[in-house]
C-alpha positions, -999 to 999 in steps of 0.1 A, spaced: -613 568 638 -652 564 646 -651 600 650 -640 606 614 -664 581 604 -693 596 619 -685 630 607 -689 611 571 -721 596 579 -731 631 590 -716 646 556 -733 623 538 -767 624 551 -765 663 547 -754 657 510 -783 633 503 -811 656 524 -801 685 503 -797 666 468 -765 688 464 -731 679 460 -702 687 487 -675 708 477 -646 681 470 -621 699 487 -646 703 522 -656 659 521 -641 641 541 -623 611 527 -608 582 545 -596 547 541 -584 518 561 -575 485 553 -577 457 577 -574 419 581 -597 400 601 -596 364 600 -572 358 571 -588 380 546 -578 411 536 -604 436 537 -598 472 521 -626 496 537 -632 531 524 -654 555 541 -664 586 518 -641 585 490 -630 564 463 -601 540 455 -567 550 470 -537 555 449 -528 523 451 -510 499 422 -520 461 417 -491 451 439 -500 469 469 -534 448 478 -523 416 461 -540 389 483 -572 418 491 -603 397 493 -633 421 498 -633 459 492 -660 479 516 -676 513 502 -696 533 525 -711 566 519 -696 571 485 -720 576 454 -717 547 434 -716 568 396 -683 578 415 -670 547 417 -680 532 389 -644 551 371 -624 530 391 -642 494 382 -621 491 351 -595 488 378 -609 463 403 -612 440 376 -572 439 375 -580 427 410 -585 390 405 -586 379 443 -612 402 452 -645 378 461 -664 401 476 -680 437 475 -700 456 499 -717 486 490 -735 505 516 -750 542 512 -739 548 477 -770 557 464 -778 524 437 -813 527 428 -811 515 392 -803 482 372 -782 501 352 -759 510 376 -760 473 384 -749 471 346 -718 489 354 -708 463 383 -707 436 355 -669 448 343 -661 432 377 -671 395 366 -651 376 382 -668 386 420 -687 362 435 -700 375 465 -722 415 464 -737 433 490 -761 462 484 -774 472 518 -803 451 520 -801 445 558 -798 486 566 -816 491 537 -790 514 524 -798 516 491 -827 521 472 -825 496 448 -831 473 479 -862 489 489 -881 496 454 -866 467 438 -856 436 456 -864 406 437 -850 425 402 -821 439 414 -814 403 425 -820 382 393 -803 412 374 -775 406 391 -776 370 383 -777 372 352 -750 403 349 -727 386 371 -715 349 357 -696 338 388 -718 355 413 -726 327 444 -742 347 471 -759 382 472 -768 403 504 -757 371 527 -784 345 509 -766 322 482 -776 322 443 -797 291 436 -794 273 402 -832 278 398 -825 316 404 -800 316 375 -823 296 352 -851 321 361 -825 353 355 -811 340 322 -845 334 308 -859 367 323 -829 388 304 -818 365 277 -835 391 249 -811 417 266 -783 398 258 -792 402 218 -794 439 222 -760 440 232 -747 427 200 -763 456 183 -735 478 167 -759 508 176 -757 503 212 
């Protein structure tokens, strides 16, 4: 199994180095699911959501994505919302490097718990941006507690909400 993994890091690191895109039918997708400690943890290494219905994961608590582009998985987050015991997402080489991909993430409300890589530094967003990415997410995510390990003060909400409020006004714009 580390073997396959590896081989996707490898893939991946390829894919990003050349700024091309693998042919779909030569990536290498895998997925395992796990428990560890009482949580069910889905992990999925270089692809995107399995065919899976609702009932399958029912009791899932965190979903893992490493080394899959994040625009690819944002498809599928009309879908996660369906799953309402899911706390926690980690996202690790999935190239986010932009608030508005952060944007997308907000169909997922309900999460309370995000990683983007800021320990590895696995995605850019963490690098270029790591105090707006943050309070973005605040204010994007209502029910959001903790981000990258360090928990969501109420001073970083206040700060968030009155950093973005205007935002929030655009969006009732029939235009946008």
């Amino acid at each position: 199994e580390s073997e396959m993994i590896s081989q996707i890091e490898q893939q991946w690191i390829a894919m990003n180095e050349n700024k091309q895109e693998i042919d779909i039918t030569e990536r290498l997708r895998h997925y395992q699911k796990h428990t560890d400690s009482n949580r069910l943890i889905l992990k999925m290494y270089g692809c995107g959501i399995p065919s899976i219905d609702t009932s399958t994961y029912t009791n899932i608590q965190e979903l893992h994505f490493y080394y899959i582009d994040f625009n690819s998985l944002t498809k599928y987050f009309n879908y996660l919302k369906s799953l309402k015991t899911v706390q926690l997402i980690k996202f690790n080489w999935n190239n986010i490097h932009s608030l508005y991909q952060i944007d997308a993430l907000s169909v997922i409300s309900h999460i309370k718990m995000v990683e983007f890589g800021l320990k590895n530094k696995s995605n850019q967003i963490t690098i270029t941006s790591p105090n707006l990415y943050r309070s973005y997410c605040i204010f994007r995510l209502p029910n959001i507690i903790q981000i990258d390990d360090e928990d969501v003060t109420n001073k970083e909400k206040e700060i968030a909400n009155n950093q973005f409020s205007l935002l929030r006004n655009e969006w009732k714009n029939n235009k946008i």
